[in-house]
GUVEXVO-107343 format. One record per residue: residue in one letter; residue number from 1; y, z negated, x of N, C-alpha, C in turn. Coordinates in Angstrom, 3 decimals. Atoms other than C-alpha are relative to their C-alpha. Layout:
N
+-----+-----+----------+----------+----------+----------+----------+----------+----------+----------+----------+
! res !   n !      n_Y !      n_Z !      n_X !     ca_Y !     ca_Z !     ca_X !      c_Y !      c_Z !      c_X !
+-----+-----+----------+----------+----------+----------+----------+----------+----------+----------+----------+
!   A ! NUM !        Y !        Z !        X !        Y !        Z !        X !        Y !        Z !        X !
...
+-----+-----+----------+----------+----------+----------+----------+----------+----------+----------+----------+
//
This chain:
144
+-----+-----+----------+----------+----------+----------+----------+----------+----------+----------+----------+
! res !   n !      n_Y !      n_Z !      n_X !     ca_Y !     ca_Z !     ca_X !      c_Y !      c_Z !      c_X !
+-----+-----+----------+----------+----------+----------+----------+----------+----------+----------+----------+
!   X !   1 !    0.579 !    1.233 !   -0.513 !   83.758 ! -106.644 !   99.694 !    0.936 !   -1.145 !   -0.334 !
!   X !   2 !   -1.115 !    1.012 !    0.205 !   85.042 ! -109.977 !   98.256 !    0.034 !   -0.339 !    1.155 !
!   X !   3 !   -1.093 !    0.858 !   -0.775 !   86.721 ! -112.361 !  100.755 !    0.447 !    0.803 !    1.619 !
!   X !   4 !   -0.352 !   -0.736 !   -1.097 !   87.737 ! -109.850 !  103.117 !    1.060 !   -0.551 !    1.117 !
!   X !   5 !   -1.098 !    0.814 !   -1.029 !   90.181 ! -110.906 !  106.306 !    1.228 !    0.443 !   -0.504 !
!   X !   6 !   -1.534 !   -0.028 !    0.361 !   93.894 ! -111.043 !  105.999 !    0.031 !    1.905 !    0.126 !
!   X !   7 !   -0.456 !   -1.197 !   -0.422 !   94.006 ! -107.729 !  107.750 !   -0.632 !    0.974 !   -0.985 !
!   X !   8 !    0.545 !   -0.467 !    1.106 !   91.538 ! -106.349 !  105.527 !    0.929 !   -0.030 !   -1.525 !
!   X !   9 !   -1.056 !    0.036 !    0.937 !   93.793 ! -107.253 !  102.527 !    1.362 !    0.577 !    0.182 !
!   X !  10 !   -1.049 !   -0.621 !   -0.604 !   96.882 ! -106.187 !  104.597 !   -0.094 !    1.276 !   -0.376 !
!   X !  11 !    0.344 !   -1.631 !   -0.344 !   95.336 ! -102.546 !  105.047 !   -0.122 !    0.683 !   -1.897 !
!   X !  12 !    0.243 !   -0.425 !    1.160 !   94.485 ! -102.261 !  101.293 !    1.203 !   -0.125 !   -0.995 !
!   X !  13 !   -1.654 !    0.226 !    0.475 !   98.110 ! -103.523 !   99.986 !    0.959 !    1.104 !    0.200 !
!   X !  14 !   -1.365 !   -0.990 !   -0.694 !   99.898 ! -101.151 !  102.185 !   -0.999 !    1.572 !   -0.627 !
!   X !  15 !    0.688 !   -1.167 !    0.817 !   97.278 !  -98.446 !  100.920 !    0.566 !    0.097 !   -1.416 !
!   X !  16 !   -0.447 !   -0.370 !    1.452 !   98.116 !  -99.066 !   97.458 !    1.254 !    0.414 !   -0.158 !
!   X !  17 !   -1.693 !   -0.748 !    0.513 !  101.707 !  -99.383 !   97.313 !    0.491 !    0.921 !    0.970 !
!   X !  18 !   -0.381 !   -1.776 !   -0.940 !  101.786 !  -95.834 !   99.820 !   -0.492 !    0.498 !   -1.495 !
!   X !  19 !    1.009 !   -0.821 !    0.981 !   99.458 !  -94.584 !   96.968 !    0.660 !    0.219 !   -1.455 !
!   X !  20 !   -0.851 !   -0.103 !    1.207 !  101.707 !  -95.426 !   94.206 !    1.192 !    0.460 !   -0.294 !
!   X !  21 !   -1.193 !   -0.811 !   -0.587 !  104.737 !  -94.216 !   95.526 !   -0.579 !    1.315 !   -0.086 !
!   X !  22 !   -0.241 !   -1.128 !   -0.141 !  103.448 !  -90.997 !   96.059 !   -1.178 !    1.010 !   -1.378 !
!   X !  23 !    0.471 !   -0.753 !    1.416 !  101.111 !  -90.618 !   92.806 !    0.648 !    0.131 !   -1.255 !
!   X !  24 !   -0.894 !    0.218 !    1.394 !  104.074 !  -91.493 !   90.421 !   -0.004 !    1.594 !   -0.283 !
!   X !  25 !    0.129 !   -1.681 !    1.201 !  104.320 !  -88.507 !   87.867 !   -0.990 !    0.428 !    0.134 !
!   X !  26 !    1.256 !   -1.007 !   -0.173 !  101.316 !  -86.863 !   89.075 !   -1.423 !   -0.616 !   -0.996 !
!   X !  27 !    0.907 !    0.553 !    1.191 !   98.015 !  -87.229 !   86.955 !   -0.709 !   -0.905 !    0.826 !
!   X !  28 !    1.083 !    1.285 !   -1.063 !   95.999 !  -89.601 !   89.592 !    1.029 !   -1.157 !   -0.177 !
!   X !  29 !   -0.381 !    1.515 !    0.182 !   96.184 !  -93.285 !   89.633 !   -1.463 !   -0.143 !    1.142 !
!   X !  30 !    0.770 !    0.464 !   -1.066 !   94.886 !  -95.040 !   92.327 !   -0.703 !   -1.733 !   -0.328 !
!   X !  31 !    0.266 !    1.200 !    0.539 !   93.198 !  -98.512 !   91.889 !   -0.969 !   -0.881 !    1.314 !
!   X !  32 !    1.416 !    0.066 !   -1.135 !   91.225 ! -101.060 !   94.138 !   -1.037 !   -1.182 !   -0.507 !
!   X !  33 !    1.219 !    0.389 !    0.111 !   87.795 ! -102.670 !   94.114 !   -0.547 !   -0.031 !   -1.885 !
!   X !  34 !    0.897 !   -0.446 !    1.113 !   86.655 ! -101.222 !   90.475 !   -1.188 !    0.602 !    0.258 !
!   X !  35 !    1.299 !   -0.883 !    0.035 !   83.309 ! -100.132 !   89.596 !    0.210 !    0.872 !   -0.294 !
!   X !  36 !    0.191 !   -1.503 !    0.059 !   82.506 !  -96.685 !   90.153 !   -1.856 !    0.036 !   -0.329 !
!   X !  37 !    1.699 !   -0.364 !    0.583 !   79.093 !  -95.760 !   88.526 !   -0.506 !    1.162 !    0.573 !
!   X !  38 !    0.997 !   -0.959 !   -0.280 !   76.991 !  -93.364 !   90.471 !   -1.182 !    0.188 !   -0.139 !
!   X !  39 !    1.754 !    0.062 !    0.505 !   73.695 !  -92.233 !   88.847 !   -0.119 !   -1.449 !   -0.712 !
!   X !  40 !    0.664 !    0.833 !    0.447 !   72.076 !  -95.052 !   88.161 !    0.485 !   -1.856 !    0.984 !
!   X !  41 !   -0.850 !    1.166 !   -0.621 !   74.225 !  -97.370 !   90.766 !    1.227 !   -0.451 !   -0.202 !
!   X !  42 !   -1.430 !    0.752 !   -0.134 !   77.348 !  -99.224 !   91.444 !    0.734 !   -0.822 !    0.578 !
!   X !  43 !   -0.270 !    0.723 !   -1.127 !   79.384 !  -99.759 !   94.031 !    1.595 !   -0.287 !   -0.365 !
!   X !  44 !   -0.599 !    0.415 !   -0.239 !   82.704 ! -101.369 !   94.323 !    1.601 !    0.856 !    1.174 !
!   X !  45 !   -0.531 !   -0.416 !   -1.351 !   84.799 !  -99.218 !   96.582 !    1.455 !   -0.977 !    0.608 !
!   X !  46 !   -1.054 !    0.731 !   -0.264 !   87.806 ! -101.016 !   98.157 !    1.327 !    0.912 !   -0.401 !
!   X !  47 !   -1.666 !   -1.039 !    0.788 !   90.803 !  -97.965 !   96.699 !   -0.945 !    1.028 !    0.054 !
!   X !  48 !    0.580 !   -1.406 !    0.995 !   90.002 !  -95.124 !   94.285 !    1.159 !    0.826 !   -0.348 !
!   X !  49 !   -1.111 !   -1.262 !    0.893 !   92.199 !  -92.354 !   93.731 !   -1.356 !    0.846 !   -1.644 !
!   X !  50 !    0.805 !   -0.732 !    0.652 !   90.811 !  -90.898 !   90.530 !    0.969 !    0.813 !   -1.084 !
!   X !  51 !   -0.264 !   -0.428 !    0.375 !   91.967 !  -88.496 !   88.002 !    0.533 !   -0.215 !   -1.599 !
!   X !  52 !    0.034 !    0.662 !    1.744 !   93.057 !  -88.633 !   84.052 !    0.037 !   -1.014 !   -0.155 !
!   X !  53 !   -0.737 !    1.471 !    0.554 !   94.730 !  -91.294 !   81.988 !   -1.547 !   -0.293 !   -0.281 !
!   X !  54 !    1.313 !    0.375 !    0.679 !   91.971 !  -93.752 !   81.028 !    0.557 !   -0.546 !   -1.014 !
!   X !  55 !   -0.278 !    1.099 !    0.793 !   91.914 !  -96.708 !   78.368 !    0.467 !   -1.038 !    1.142 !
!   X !  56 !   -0.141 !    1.504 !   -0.108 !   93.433 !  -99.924 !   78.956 !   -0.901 !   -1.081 !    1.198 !
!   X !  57 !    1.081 !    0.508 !    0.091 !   90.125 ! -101.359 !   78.857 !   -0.927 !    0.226 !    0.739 !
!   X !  58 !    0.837 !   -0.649 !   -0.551 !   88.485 !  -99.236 !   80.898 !   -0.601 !   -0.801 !    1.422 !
!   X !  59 !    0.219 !    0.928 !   -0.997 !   86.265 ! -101.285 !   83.308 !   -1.049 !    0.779 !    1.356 !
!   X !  60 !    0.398 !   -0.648 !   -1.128 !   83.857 !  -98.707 !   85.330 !    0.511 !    1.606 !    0.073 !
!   X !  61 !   -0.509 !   -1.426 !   -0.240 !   85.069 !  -95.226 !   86.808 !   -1.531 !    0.618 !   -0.189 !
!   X !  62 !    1.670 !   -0.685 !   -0.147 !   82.434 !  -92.490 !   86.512 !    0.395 !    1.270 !    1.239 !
!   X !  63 !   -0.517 !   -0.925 !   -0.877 !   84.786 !  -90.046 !   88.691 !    0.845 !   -0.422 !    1.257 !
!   X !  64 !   -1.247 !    0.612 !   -1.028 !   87.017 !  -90.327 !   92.046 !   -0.282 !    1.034 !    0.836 !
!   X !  65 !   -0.164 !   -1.406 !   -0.777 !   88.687 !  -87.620 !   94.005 !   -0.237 !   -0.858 !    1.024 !
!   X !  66 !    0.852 !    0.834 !   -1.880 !   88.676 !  -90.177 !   97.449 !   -0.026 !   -1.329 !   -0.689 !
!   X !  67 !    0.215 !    1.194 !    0.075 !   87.542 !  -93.280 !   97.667 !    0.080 !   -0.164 !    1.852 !
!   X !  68 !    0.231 !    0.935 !   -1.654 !   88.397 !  -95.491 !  101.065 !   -0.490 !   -1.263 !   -0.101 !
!   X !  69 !    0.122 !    1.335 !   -0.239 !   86.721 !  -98.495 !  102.358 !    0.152 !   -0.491 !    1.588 !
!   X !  70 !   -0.554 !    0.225 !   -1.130 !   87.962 ! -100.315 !  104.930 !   -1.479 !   -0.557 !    0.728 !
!   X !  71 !    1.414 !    0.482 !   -0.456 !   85.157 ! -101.262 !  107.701 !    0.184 !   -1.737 !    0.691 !
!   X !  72 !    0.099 !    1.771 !   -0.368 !   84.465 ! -105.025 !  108.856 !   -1.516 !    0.206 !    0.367 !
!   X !  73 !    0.788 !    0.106 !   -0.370 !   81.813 ! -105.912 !  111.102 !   -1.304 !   -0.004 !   -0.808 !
!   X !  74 !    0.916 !   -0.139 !    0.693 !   79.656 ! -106.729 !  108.176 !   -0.529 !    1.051 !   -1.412 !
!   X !  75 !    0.517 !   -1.291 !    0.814 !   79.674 ! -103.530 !  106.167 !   -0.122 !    1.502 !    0.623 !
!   X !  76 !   -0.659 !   -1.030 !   -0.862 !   80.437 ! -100.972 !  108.887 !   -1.479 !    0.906 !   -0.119 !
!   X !  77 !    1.099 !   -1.182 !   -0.073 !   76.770 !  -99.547 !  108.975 !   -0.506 !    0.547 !   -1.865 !
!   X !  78 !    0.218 !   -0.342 !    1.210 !   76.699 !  -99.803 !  104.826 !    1.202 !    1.215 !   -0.372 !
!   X !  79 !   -1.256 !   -0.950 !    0.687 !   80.162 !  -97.874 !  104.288 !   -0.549 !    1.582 !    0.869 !
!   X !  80 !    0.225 !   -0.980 !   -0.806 !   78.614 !  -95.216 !  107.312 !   -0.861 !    1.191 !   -0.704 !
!   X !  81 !    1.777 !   -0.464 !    0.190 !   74.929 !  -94.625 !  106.194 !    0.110 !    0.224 !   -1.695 !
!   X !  82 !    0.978 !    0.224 !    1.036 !   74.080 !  -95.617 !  102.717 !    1.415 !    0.698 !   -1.384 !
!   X !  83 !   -1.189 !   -0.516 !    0.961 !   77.774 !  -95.095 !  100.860 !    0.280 !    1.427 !    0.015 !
!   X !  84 !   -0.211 !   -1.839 !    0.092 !   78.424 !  -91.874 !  102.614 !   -0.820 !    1.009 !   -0.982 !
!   X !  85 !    1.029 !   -0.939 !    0.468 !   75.245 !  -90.522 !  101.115 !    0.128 !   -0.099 !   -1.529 !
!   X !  86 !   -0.360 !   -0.058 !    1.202 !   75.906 !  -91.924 !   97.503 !    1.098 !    0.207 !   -0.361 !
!   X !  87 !   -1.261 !   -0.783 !    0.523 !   79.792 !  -91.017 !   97.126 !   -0.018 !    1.123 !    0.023 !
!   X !  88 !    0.012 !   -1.309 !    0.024 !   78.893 !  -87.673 !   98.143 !   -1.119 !    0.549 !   -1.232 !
!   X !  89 !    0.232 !   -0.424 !    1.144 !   76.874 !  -87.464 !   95.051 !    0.861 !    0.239 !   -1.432 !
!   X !  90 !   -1.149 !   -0.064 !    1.320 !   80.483 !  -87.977 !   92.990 !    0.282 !    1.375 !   -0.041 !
!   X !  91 !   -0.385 !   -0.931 !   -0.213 !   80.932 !  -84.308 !   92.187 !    1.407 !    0.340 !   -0.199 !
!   X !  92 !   -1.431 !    0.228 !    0.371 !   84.631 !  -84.539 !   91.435 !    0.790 !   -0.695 !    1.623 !
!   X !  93 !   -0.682 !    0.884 !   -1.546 !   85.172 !  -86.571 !   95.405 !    0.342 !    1.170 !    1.082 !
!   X !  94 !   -0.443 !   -1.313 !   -0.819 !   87.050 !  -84.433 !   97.600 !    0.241 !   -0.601 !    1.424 !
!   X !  95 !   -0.887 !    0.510 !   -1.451 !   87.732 !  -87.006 !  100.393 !   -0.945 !   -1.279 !    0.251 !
!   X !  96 !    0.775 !    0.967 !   -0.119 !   85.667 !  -90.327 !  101.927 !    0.905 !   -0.220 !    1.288 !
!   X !  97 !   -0.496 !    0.272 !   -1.515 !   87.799 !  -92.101 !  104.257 !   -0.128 !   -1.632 !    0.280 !
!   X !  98 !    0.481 !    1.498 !   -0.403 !   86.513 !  -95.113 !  106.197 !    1.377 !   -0.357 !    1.307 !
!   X !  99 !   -1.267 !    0.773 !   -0.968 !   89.653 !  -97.643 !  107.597 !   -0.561 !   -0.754 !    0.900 !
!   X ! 100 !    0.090 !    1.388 !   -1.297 !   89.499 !  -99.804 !  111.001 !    0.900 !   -0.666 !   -0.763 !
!   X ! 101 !   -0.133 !    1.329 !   -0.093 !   90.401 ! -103.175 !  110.414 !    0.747 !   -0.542 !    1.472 !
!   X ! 102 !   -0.833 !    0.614 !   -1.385 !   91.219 ! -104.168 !  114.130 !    0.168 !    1.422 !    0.803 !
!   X ! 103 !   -0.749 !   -1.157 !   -0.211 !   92.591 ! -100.579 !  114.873 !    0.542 !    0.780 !   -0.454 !
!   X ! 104 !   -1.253 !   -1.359 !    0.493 !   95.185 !  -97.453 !  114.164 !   -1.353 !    0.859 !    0.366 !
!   X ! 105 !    0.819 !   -1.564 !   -0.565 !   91.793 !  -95.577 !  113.589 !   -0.605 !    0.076 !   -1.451 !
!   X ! 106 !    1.029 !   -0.588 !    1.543 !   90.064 !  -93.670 !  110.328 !   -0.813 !    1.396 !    0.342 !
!   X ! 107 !    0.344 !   -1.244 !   -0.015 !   87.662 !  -91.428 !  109.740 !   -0.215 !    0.594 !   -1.202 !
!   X ! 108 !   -0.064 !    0.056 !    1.598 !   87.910 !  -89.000 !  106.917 !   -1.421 !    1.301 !    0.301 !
!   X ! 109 !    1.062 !   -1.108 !    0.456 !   84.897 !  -86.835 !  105.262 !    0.350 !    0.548 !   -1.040 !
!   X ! 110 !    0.012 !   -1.376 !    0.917 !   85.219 !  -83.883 !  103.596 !   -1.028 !    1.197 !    0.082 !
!   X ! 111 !    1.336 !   -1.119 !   -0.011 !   83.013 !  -81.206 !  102.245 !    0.777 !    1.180 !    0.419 !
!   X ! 112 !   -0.335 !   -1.454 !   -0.686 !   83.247 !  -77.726 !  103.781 !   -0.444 !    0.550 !   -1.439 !
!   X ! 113 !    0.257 !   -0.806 !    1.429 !   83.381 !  -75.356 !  100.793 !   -1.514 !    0.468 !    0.421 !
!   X ! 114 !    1.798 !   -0.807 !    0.197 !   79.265 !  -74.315 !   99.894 !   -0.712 !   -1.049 !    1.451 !
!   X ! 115 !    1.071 !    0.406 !   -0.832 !   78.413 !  -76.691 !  103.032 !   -0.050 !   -1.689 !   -0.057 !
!   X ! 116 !    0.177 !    1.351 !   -0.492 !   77.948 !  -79.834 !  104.851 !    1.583 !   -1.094 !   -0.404 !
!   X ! 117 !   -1.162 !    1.001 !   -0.157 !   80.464 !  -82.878 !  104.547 !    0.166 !   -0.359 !    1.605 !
!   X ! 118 !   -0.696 !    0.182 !   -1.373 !   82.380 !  -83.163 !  107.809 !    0.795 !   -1.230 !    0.500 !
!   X ! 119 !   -1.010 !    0.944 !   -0.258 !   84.194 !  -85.985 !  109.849 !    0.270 !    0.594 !    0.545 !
!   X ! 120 !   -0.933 !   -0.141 !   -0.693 !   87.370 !  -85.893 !  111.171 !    0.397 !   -1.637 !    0.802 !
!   X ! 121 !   -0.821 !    1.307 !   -0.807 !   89.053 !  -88.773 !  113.654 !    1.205 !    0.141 !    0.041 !
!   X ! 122 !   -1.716 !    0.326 !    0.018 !   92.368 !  -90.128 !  113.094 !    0.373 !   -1.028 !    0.794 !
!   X ! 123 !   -0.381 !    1.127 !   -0.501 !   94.187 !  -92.248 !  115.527 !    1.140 !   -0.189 !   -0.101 !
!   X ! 124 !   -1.628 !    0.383 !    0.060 !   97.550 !  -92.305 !  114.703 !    0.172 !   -1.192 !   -1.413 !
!   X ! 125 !   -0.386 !    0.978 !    1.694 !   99.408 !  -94.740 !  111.607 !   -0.207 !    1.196 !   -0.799 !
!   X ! 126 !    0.035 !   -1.164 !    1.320 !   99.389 !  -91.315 !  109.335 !   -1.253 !    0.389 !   -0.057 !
!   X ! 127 !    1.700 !   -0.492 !    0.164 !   96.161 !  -90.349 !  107.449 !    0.582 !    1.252 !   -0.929 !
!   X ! 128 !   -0.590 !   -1.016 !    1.003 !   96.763 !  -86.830 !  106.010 !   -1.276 !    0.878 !   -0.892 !
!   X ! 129 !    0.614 !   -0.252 !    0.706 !   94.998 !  -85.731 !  103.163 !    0.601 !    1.204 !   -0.657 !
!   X ! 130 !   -0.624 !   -0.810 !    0.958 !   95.355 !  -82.728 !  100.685 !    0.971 !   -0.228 !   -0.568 !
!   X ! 131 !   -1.074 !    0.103 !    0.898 !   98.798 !  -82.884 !   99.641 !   -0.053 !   -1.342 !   -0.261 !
!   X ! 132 !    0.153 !    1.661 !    0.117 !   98.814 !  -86.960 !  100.360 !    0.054 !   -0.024 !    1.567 !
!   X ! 133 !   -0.626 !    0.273 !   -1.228 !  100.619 !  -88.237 !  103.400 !   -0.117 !   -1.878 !    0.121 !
!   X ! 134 !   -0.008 !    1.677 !   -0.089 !   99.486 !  -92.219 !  104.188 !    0.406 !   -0.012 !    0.810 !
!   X ! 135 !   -0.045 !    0.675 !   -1.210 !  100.700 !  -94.608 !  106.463 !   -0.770 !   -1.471 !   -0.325 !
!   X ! 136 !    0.581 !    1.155 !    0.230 !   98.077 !  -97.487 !  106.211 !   -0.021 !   -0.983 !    1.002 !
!   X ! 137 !    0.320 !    1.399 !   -0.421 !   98.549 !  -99.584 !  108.829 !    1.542 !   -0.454 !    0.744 !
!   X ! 138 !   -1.310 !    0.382 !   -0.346 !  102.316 ! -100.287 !  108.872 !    0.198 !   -1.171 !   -0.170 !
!   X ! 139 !   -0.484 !    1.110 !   -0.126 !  103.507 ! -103.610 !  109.600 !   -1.079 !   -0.461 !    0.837 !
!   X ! 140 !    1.000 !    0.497 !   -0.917 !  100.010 ! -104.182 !  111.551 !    0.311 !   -0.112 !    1.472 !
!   X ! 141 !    0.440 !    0.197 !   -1.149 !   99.721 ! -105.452 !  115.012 !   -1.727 !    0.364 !    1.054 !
!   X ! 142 !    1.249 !    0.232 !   -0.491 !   96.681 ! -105.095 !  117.322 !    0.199 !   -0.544 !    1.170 !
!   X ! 143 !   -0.638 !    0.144 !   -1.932 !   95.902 ! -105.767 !  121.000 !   -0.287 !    0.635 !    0.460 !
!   X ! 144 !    0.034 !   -1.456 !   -0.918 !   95.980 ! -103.523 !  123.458 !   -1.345 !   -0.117 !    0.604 !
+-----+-----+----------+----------+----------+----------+----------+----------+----------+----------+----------+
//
Protein backbone atom coordinates (compact mmCIF):
# COMPACT_ATOMS: atom_id res chain seq x y z
CA UNK A 1 0.00 0.00 0.00
CA UNK A 2 1.56 3.35 -1.09
CA UNK A 3 1.60 6.13 1.55
CA UNK A 4 1.53 3.98 4.43
CA UNK A 5 2.01 5.62 8.22
CA UNK A 6 5.37 6.23 9.71
CA UNK A 7 4.87 3.11 11.73
CA UNK A 8 3.93 1.24 8.82
CA UNK A 9 7.28 2.19 7.16
CA UNK A 10 9.03 1.73 10.58
CA UNK A 11 7.76 -2.04 10.73
CA UNK A 12 8.88 -2.75 7.10
CA UNK A 13 12.57 -1.11 7.52
CA UNK A 14 13.23 -3.03 10.61
CA UNK A 15 11.79 -6.16 8.63
CA UNK A 16 14.16 -5.72 5.94
CA UNK A 17 17.33 -4.93 7.48
CA UNK A 18 16.45 -8.22 10.18
CA UNK A 19 15.92 -10.00 6.77
CA UNK A 20 19.16 -9.09 5.33
CA UNK A 21 21.24 -9.77 8.08
CA UNK A 22 20.12 -13.08 8.37
CA UNK A 23 19.71 -14.03 4.49
CA UNK A 24 23.38 -12.96 3.71
CA UNK A 25 25.08 -16.08 2.02
CA UNK A 26 22.01 -18.02 1.86
CA UNK A 27 20.15 -18.27 -1.61
CA UNK A 28 16.92 -15.99 -0.60
CA UNK A 29 16.77 -12.32 -0.98
CA UNK A 30 14.19 -10.55 0.50
CA UNK A 31 12.66 -7.38 -1.16
CA UNK A 32 9.64 -4.95 -0.50
CA UNK A 33 6.55 -3.83 -2.38
CA UNK A 34 7.46 -5.71 -5.88
CA UNK A 35 5.07 -7.31 -8.09
CA UNK A 36 4.37 -10.78 -7.52
CA UNK A 37 2.27 -12.29 -10.43
CA UNK A 38 -0.32 -14.78 -9.42
CA UNK A 39 -2.29 -16.47 -12.24
CA UNK A 40 -3.59 -13.97 -14.00
CA UNK A 41 -3.18 -11.17 -11.03
CA UNK A 42 -0.94 -8.87 -9.20
CA UNK A 43 -0.48 -7.85 -6.06
CA UNK A 44 2.13 -5.79 -4.44
CA UNK A 45 3.01 -7.44 -1.19
CA UNK A 46 4.71 -5.13 1.37
CA UNK A 47 8.27 -7.86 1.95
CA UNK A 48 8.98 -10.97 -0.14
CA UNK A 49 11.38 -13.45 0.80
CA UNK A 50 11.85 -15.34 -2.44
CA UNK A 51 14.28 -17.76 -3.75
CA UNK A 52 17.15 -17.79 -6.68
CA UNK A 53 19.41 -15.11 -8.04
CA UNK A 54 17.29 -13.13 -10.53
CA UNK A 55 18.30 -10.44 -13.27
CA UNK A 56 19.08 -7.01 -12.47
CA UNK A 57 16.14 -6.05 -14.33
CA UNK A 58 13.89 -8.20 -13.05
CA UNK A 59 10.62 -6.28 -12.30
CA UNK A 60 7.74 -8.99 -11.34
CA UNK A 61 8.35 -12.14 -9.00
CA UNK A 62 6.42 -15.23 -10.14
CA UNK A 63 7.59 -17.14 -6.79
CA UNK A 64 7.86 -16.29 -2.85
CA UNK A 65 8.57 -18.58 0.01
CA UNK A 66 6.67 -15.78 2.65
CA UNK A 67 5.33 -12.85 1.87
CA UNK A 68 4.24 -10.27 4.93
CA UNK A 69 1.91 -7.43 4.84
CA UNK A 70 1.59 -5.25 7.42
CA UNK A 71 -2.28 -4.48 8.36
CA UNK A 72 -3.74 -0.76 8.51
CA UNK A 73 -7.21 -0.06 9.08
CA UNK A 74 -7.72 0.22 5.40
CA UNK A 75 -6.47 -3.10 4.10
CA UNK A 76 -6.94 -5.30 7.18
CA UNK A 77 -10.05 -7.20 5.70
CA UNK A 78 -8.10 -7.29 2.03
CA UNK A 79 -4.68 -8.77 3.47
CA UNK A 80 -7.29 -11.36 5.73
CA UNK A 81 -9.90 -12.54 3.08
CA UNK A 82 -9.01 -11.95 -0.48
CA UNK A 83 -4.86 -12.12 -0.26
CA UNK A 84 -4.90 -15.07 2.01
CA UNK A 85 -6.82 -16.96 -0.62
CA UNK A 86 -4.59 -15.78 -3.63
CA UNK A 87 -0.95 -16.18 -1.98
CA UNK A 88 -1.97 -19.52 -1.07
CA UNK A 89 -2.19 -20.25 -4.69
CA UNK A 90 1.91 -19.42 -4.83
CA UNK A 91 2.98 -23.05 -4.81
CA UNK A 92 6.55 -22.38 -3.73
CA UNK A 93 4.91 -19.98 -0.30
CA UNK A 94 5.64 -21.66 2.79
CA UNK A 95 4.66 -18.80 5.19
CA UNK A 96 1.85 -15.67 5.08
CA UNK A 97 2.42 -13.44 7.88
CA UNK A 98 0.12 -10.49 8.54
CA UNK A 99 1.96 -7.45 10.90
CA UNK A 100 -0.01 -5.06 13.49
CA UNK A 101 0.80 -1.66 12.95
CA UNK A 102 -0.39 -0.26 16.43
CA UNK A 103 0.72 -3.56 18.22
CA UNK A 104 3.57 -6.35 19.27
CA UNK A 105 1.05 -8.71 17.41
CA UNK A 106 1.30 -11.09 14.02
CA UNK A 107 -0.32 -13.68 12.67
CA UNK A 108 1.46 -16.27 10.67
CA UNK A 109 -0.17 -18.95 8.09
CA UNK A 110 1.16 -21.96 7.20
CA UNK A 111 0.11 -25.01 5.34
CA UNK A 112 -0.16 -28.29 7.26
CA UNK A 113 1.60 -30.86 5.06
CA UNK A 114 -1.45 -32.52 2.45
CA UNK A 115 -3.91 -30.03 4.45
CA UNK A 116 -5.45 -26.84 5.38
CA UNK A 117 -3.36 -23.52 5.89
CA UNK A 118 -3.31 -22.71 9.60
CA UNK A 119 -2.96 -19.52 11.85
CA UNK A 120 -0.84 -19.07 14.53
CA UNK A 121 -0.82 -15.80 17.09
CA UNK A 122 2.22 -14.05 18.00
CA UNK A 123 2.45 -11.52 20.69
CA UNK A 124 5.77 -11.07 21.57
CA UNK A 125 8.70 -8.67 19.44
CA UNK A 126 10.07 -12.24 17.92
CA UNK A 127 8.26 -13.78 14.88
CA UNK A 128 9.77 -17.29 14.40
CA UNK A 129 9.72 -18.85 11.23
CA UNK A 130 11.48 -21.96 9.66
CA UNK A 131 14.96 -21.43 10.38
CA UNK A 132 14.30 -17.34 10.45
CA UNK A 133 14.28 -15.59 13.78
CA UNK A 134 12.60 -11.75 13.38
CA UNK A 135 12.35 -9.04 15.60
CA UNK A 136 9.97 -6.57 13.74
CA UNK A 137 8.93 -4.23 15.95
CA UNK A 138 12.13 -3.02 17.69
CA UNK A 139 12.54 0.48 18.43
CA UNK A 140 8.51 0.73 18.38
CA UNK A 141 6.46 2.23 21.08
CA UNK A 142 2.72 1.65 21.68
CA UNK A 143 0.19 2.51 24.41
CA UNK A 144 -0.77 0.50 26.89
Amino acid sequence: MTGGSLAHQDIVFNLRTVLAMLLAGRPFRAVQQMRLQIGDRVRYPDVVIFGGPLDQGTRTLVDAMVIFEILSNDTVATDRVAKLGEYTEVPSLRAYVLLEQTAVAATLFQPEIGGPWIATAHTTGDLFLPGIDIAVYQGLTFPA
